[in-house]
C-alpha positions in Angstrom: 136.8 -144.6 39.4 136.0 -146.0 43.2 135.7 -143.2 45.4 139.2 -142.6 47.5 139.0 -143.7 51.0 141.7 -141.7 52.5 141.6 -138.1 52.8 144.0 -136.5 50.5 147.7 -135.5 51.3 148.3 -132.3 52.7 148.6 -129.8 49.4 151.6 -128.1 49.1 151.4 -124.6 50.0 149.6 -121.8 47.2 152.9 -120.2 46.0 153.6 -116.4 46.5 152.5 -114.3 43.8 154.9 -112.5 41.6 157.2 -110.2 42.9 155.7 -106.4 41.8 158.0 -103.9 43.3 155.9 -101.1 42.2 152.7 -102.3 44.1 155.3 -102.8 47.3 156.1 -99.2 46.7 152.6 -98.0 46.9 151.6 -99.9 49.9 154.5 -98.5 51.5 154.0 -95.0 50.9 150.5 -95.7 51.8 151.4 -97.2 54.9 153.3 -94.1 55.7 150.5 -92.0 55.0 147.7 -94.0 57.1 150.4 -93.6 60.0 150.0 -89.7 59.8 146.3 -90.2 59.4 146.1 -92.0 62.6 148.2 -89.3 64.2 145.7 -86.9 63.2 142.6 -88.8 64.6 144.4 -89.6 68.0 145.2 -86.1 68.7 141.5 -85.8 67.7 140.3 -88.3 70.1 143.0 -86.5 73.3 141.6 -83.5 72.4 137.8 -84.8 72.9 138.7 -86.3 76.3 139.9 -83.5 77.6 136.3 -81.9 77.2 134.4 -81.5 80.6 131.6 -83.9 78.8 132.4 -84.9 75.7 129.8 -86.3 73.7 129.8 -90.2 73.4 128.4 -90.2 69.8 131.8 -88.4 69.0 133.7 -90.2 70.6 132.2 -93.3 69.4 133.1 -91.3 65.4 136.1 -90.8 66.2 137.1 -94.2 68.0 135.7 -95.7 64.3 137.6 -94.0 62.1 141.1 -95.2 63.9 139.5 -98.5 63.4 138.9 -97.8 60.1 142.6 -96.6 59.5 143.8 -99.7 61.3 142.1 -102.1 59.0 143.4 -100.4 56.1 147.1 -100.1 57.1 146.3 -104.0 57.9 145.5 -104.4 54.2 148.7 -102.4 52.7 150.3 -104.4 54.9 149.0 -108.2 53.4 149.5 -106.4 50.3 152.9 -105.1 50.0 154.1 -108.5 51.9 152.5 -110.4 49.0 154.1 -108.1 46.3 157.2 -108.7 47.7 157.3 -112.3 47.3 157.6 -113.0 50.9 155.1 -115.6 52.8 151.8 -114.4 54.5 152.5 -117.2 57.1 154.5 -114.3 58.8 152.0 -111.8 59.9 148.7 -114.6 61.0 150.3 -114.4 64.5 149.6 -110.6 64.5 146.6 -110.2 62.4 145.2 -113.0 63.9 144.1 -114.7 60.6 144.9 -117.7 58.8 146.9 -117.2 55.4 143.9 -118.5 53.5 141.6 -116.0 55.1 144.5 -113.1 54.4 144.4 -113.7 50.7 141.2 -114.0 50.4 140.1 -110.6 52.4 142.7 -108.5 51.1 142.6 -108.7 47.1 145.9 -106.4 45.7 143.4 -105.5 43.1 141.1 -104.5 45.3 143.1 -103.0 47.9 144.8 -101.0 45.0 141.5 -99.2 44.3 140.9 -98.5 48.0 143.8 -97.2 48.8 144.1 -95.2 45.8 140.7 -93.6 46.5 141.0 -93.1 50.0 140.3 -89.3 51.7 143.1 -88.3 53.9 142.1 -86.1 57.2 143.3 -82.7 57.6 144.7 -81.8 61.3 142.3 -78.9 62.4 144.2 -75.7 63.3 144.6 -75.4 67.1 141.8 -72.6 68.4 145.9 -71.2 69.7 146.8 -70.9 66.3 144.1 -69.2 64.1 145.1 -65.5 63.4 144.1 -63.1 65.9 141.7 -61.1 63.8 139.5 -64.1 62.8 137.0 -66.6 64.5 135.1 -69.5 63.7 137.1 -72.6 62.1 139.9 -71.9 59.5 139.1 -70.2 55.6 140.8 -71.9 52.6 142.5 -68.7 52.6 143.8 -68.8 56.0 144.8 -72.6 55.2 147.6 -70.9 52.9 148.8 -69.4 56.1 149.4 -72.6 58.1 153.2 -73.2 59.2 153.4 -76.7 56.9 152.1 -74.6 53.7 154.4 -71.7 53.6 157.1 -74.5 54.0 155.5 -76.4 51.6 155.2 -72.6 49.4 159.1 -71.6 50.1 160.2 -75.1 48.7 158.3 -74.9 45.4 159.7 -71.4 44.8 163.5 -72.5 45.8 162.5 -75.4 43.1 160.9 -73.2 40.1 164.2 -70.8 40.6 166.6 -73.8 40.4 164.9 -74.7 37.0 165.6 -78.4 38.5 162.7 -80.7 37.2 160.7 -82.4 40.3 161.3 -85.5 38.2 165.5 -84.8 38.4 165.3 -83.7 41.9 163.6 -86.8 43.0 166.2 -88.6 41.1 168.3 -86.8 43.7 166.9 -87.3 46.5 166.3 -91.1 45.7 162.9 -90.8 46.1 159.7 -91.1 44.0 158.7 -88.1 42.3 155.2 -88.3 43.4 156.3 -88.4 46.9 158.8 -85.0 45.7 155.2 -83.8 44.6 153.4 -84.0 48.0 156.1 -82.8 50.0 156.0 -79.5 47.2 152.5 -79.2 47.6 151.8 -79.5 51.3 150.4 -82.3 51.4 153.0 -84.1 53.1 155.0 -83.3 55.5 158.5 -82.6 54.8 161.1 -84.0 56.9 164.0 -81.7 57.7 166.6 -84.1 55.9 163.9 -83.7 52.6 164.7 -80.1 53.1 168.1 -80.1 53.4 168.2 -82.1 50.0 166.2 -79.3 48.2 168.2 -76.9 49.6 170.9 -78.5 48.6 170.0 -80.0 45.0 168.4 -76.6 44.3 170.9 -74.0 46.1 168.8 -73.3 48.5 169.1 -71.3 51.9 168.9 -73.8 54.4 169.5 -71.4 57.1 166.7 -69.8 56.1 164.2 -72.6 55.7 164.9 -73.7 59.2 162.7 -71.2 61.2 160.1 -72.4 58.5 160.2 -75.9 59.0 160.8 -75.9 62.7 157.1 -73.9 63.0 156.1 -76.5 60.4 157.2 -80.0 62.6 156.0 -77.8 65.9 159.3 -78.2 67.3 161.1 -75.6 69.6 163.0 -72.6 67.9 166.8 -73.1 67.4 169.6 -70.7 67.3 171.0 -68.9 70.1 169.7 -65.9 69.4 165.7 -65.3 69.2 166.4 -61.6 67.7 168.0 -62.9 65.3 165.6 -65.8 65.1 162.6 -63.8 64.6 164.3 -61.6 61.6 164.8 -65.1 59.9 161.1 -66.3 60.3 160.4 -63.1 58.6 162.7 -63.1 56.2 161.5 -66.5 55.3 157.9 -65.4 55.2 159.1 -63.0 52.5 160.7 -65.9 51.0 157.6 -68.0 51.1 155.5 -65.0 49.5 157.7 -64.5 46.3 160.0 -62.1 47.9 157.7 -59.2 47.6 159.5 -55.4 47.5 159.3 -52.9 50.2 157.1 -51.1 48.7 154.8 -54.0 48.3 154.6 -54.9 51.6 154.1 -51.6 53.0 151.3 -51.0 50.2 149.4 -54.5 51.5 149.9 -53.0 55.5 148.1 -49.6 54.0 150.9 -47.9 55.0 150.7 -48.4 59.2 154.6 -49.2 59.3 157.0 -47.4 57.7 159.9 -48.6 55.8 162.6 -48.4 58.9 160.1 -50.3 61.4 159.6 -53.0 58.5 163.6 -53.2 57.7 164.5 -53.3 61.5 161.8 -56.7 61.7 163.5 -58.3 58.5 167.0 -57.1 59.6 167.5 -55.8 62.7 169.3 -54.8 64.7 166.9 -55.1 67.8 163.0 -56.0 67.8 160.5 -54.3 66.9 156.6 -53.8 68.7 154.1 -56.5 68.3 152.0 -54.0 66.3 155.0 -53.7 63.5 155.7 -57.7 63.3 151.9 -58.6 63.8 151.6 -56.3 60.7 153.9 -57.9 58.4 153.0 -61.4 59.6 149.6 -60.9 58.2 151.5 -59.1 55.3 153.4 -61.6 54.3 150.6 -64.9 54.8 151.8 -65.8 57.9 149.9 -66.5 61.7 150.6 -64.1 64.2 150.1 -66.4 66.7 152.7 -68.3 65.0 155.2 -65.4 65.4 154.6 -64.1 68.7 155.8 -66.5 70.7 159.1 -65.9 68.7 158.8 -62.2 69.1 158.4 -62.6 73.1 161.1 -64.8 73.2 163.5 -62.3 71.3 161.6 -59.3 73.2 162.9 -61.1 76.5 166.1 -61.4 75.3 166.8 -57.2 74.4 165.0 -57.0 77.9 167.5 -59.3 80.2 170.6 -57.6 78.2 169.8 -54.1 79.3 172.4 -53.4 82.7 170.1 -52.9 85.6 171.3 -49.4 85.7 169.6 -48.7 82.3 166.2 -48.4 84.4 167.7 -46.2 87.3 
């Protein structure tokens, strides 16, 4: 045949691949997770600034692995567009890349296996938040103790009582049940409509989750009384730890509180020293630090009510 001497006409564009809803799904929830991920590493990075003289090579570590988390969120992102059937054409102005070069870097097979192997960072405790009788960085142990895991600990229990499969409740909830798994586990973050759904779907006290996830999400206490605030934290700590008995708690403080001082903490009326609810914070797996804030805020409180004549 004699060689063409025209260049050929312009091919018609490569078609989408088939729509796969459940690869969409992944790259979503994987999207969401690199999102955290990169929250965890730019806190990271604020923190190291805020040194006197912080180290380039750390910064430099640290500076990478946003990069890092960037170029995969990039590659969910080809990934899920592709899987839902909708042109790449959309995202070269962003991504700077042509849609050949997109389908060619970012392989949904490929991608898959990366993203399903990828480690996930842990936020480091704040040196504010590690219990007062410890130093150095955070135990496993004292891991159980963070905010997000007795959260995380409380909802699994509220769950297992219910006798309400994860599977069912995620039916609930319209979600996927792994997601329903992570939030159970800790290792995702619950949102406070997520936990109004298990409290709901599983006849839960929301009331009393709230002081739990508030501490969890690091947002301010709400309520308009912080007595009665800090009897709920604590009550919710008891919650968290399988609702142990009086006599179990004041067993696992060796018997330095007695059984009024711990039932005016959990109950009230008024607040108790800083010796009696540091003791049954640690009692009942949580952080003191965590809970004195709460217990200076309520302590203010009983101190502002008392009439001036009170102190002669």
């Amino acid at each position: 045949m004699p060689a063409r001497s025209h260049p050929e006409p312009d091919r018609p564009p490569r078609s989408q691949p088939a729509v796969d809803a459940g690869r969409a799904a992944r790259c979503t929830e994987a999207i969401r997770d690199i999102a955290e991920d990169f929250v965890v590493r730019a806190e990271e990075l604020l923190h190291q600034t805020h040194n006197p003289d912080p180290p380039a090579t750390d910064l430099a570590v640290t500076v990478a692995e946003l990069s890092q988390l960037a170029e995969e969120a990039a590659a969910a992102l080809v990934v899920r567009q592709r899987s839902q059937g909708k042109p790449l054409k959309e995202l070269t102005p962003a991504l700077r890349l042509t849609e050949d070069r997109l389908r060619k870097k970012y392989n949904p097979q490929a991608v898959d296996l990366r993203l399903a192997s990828r480690s996930r960072p842990r936020p480091e405790l704040p040196a504010s938040r590690l219990p007062e009788d410890t130093s150095g960085p955070p135990s496993p142990k004292n891991r159980l103790r963070e905010p997000g895991q007795r959260l995380a600990c409380a909802l699994t229990l509220m769950r297992a009582q219910s006798r309400v499969s994860q599977r069912v409740l995620a039916g609930r909830m319209r979600i996927d049940p792994s997601y329903v798994s992570r939030i159970l586990s800790g290792e995702r973050d619950a949102s406070w409509q997520h936990v109004l759904a298990i409290c709901d779907f599983c006849n839960g006290d929301s009331a009393l989750m709230k002081p739990l996830w508030e501490m969890a999400a690091n947002v301010p206490p709400s309520g308009g009384d912080p007595s009665r605030y800090l009897h709920t934290y604590l009550r919710a700590l008891r919650y968290a730890a399988g609702s142990p008995s009086t006599e179990t708690i004041l067993a696992s403080t060796q018997n330095t509180i007695a059984a009024t001082a711990l039932r005016q903490a959990l109950e009230g009326p008024g607040t108790p020293t800083w010796f009696v609810v540091r003791t049954i914070t640690n009692a009942l797996w949580g952080l003191p630090d965590i809970t004195r804030p709460l217990w200076r805020r309520a302590t203010a409180c009983t101190e502002s009510s008392i009439p001036a004549e009170a102190f002669g």
